[in-house]
N, C-alpha and C positions, 0 to 999 in steps of 0.2 A: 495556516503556517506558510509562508514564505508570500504571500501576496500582502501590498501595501494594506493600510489603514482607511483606505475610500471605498474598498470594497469592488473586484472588476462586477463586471452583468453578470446575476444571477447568483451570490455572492450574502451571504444572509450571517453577520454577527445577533448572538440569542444569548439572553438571558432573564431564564424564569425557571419558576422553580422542578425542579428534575428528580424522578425518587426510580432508585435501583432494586433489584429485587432479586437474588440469586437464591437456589436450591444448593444444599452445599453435598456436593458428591463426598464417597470412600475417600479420595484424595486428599480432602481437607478434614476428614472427619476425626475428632481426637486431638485437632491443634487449636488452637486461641482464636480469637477472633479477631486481634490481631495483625497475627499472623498473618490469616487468609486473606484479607480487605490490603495487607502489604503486597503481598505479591501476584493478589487478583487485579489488582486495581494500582499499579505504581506511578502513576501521575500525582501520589501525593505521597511523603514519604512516613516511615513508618510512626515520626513523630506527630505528624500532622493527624494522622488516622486515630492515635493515643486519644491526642485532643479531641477530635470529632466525635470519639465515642463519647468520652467524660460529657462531654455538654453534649448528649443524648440523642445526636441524630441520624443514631444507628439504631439499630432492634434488632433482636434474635426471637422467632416466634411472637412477635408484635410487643417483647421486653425490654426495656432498656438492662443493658449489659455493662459487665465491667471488660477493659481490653483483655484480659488474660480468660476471659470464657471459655472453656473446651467446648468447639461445637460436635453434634452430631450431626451423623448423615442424615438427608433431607430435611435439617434446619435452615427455616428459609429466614435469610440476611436482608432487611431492606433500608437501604441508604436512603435519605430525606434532605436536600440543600438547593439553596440558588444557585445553578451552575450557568459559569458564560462560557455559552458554545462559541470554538473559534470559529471565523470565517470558513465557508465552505464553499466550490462550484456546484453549484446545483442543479449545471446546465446538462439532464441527463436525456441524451436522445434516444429511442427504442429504434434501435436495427431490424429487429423480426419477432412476431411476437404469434406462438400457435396455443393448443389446447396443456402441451405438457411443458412448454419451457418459453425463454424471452432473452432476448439477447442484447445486450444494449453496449452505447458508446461512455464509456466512464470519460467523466472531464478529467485534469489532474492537478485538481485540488481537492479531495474528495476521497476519504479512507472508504475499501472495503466495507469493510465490520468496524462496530464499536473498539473505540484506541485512543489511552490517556483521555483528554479531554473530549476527545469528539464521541459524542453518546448518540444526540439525533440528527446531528449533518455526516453521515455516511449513504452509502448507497445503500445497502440492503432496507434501513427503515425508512431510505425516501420510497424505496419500490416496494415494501408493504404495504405501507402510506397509498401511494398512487395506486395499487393495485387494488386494494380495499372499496377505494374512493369509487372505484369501476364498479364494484360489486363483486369480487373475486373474494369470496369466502375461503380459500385453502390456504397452505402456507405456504413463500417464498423462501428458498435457500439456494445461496450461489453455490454454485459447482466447481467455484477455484476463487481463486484472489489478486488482486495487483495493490503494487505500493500505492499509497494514498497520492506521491505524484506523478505516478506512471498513468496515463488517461491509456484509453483503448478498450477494447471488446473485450466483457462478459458476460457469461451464461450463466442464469439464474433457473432452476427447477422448481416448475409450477405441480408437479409431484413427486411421492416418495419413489415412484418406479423410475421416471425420469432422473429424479436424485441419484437414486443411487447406481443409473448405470451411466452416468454425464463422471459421476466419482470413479467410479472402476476404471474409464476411461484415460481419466488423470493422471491416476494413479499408477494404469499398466505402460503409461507413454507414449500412447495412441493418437495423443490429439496432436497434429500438424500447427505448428505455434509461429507467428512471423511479425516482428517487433520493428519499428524503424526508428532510428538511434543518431542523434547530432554530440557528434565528442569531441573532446578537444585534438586540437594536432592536426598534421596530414598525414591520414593511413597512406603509406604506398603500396603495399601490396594488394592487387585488388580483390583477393580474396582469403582468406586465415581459418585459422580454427585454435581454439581453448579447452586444449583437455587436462583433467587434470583434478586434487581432491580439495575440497574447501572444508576449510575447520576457521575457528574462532582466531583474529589477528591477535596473540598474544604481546608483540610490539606497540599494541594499541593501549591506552588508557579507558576503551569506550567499548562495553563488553558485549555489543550485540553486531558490535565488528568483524568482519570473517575476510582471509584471502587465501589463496592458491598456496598450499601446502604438500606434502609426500605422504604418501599412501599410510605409511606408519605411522604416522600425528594420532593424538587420541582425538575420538569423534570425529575425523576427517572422513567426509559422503564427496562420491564419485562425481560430476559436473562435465560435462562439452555442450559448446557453443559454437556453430559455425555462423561466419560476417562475412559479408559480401561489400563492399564500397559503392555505393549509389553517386556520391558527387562528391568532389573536393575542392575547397573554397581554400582562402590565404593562411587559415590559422586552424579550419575544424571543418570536419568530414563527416558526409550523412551514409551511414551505414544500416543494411539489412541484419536484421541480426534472426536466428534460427536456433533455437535453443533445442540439442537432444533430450535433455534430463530437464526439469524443474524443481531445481534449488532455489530458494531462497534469495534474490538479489545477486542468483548468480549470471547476469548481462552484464551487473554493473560491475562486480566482483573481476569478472573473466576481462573487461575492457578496461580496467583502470591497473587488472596485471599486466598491458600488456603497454601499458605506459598512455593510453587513449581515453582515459574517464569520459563518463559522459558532461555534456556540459550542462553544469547547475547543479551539479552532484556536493551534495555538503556533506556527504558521509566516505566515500570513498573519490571524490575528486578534490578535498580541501585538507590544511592539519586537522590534527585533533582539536585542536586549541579553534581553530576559528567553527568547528563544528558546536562546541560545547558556547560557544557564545553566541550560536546562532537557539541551539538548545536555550538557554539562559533569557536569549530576549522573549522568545516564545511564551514562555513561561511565566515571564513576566507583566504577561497581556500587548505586548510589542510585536507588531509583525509585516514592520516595516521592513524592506530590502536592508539588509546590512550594505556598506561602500565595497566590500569583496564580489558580490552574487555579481554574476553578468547576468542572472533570469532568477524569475522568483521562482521555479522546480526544475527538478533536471529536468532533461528533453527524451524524453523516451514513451513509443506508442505502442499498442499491441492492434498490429494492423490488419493483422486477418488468423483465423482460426479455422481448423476443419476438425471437425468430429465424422462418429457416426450418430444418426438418430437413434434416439435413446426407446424408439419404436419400431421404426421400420428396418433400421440398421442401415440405411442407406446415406452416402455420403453428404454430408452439408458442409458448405463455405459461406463465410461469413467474413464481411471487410468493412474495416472503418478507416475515413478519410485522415487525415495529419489534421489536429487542430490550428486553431486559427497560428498560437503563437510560438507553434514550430515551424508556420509557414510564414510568418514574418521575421524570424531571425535568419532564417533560412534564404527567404530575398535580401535581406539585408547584407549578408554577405554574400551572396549573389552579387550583386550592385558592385559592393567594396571590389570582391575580384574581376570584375570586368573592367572597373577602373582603371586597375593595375596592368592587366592582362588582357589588353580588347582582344574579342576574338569573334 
């Protein structure tokens, strides 16, 4: 999504045939089948799923089913189709790599986890994959997440004890987080902070939309962000960004309230309307630059991380460099302002 049709390096359009396979928890147990395939899986919508079942390339217990099935807990669902995987970067580099964990540099085009169409161009099953490949017989599971175009550093647990003390850490707000950020405008200030509660943008048409609300909104979760100004060029500025809390998209959220999107942002730097028509080409197998994008992903990196060792308890830092092409928009207007402004 958002890079042309030619494919940059390392960049791999698939399609062959793909079969899913889910265990259905207490949650879904007792509704349709459906249902669950609707809202587990929403890249197709609840019509399409109807059809898919009727010409039987769903199974419940290795049966073919009708859509209104009630399933039960630990009925295992498995989906059966040619699926075309979108474009993915696949250029994933290993930062550090020891006995209980591995750290790497996400490109940013490249989802976390399995999302809508992307099943096997994510990281996690390229780094099972690769990891396998070595001869690493355990299991891999990230210890956090980034948006599919946000590239930069994550940490992946090569155990369950590293698991789950990389999670606690997450979770308690321990890990030291620092993101470097190209947004539109000239920040002046050279240094800010975004505090403040995010809930769901109800002025929105696009329901997984959220901005900067008051404490009493329903579902509104607490969110600060402090930015620093790294450089400022004629029209967009490179900004540190530090995030207190880890909400959800709250960088992009906290910099687009404060009139600064980042730049490339199609969810919270554009209308609804030109987000829903970039949604629309996507989905239509199109994933050419729309005439709007000034870049085919926003620009945002996660440039360095500190934990504690999920062993020794002792401090680790870990940094990953600006990719290539936030360092070439980033000279580019370099160039542009020096033009204007020798100095």
């Amino acid at each position: 999504m958002g890079y042309n049709a030619s494919f940059a390096k390392g960049e791999h359009p698939m399609t062959e045939k793909t079969t899913l396979s889910s265990k259905i928890s207490s949650r879904f147990a007792g509704r349709s089948l459906m249902d669950f395939l609707s809202e587990r899986f929403k890249y197709r919508t609840p019509e399409e799923w109807e059809q898919i079942i009727r010409i039987g390339k769903v199974t419940v217990n290795s049966r073919e089913i009708k859509p209104d099935h009630l399933l039960k807990i630990y009925d295992i669902v498995v989906y059966s189709d040619f699926h075309r995987e979108p474009p993915a970067d696949l250029n994933i580099q290993f930062i550090h790599e020891e006995e209980t964990f591995i750290v790497v540099n996400k490109p940013g085009n490249l989802p976390s986890h399995a999302d809508g169409n992307y099943i096997k161009n994510t990281l996690i099953n390229r780094l099972r994959e690769r990891m396998t490949g070595s001869g690493f017989s355990g299991t891999i599971h990230l210890a956090h997440r980034l948006d599919r175009e946000t590239s930069g550093i994550i940490i992946a647990a090569k155990t369950n004890i590293a698991h789950r003390s990389l999670l606690r850490q997450f979770e308690a707000g321990e890990v030291a987080k620092e993101y470097i950020a190209v947004v539109r405008g000239v920040v002046r200030d050279p240094s800010f902070e975004v505090k403040g509660y995010l809930a769901r943008d109800k002025d929105s048409c696009i329901s997984i939309k959220k901005k900067v609300v008051t404490e009493n909104v329903e579902g509104a979760k607490y969110a600060a962000t402090s930015f620093e100004v790294m450089e400022r060029f004629a029209s967009s500025t490179v900004v540190r960004c530090m995030p207190v809390t880890g909400r959800t998209n709250q960088i992009r959220i906290h910099l687009a309230h404060v009139g600064h999107p980042l730049v490339g942002d199609k969810l919270y730097g554009r209308t609804d309307n030109e987000f829903l028509e970039f949604i629309r080409n996507v989905k239509d197998g199109n994933y050419e630059p729309l005439p709007w994008m000034e870049v085919p992903r926003h620009l945002l990196h996660a440039s360095r991380l500190e934990i504690r060792h999920p062993i020794s308890n002792e401090l680790a830092v870990f940094e990953a460099p600006i990719p290539e092409d936030m360092k070439l928009f980033i000279c580019k207007n370099s160039r542009i302002i020096k033009e204007h402004f020798p100095y």
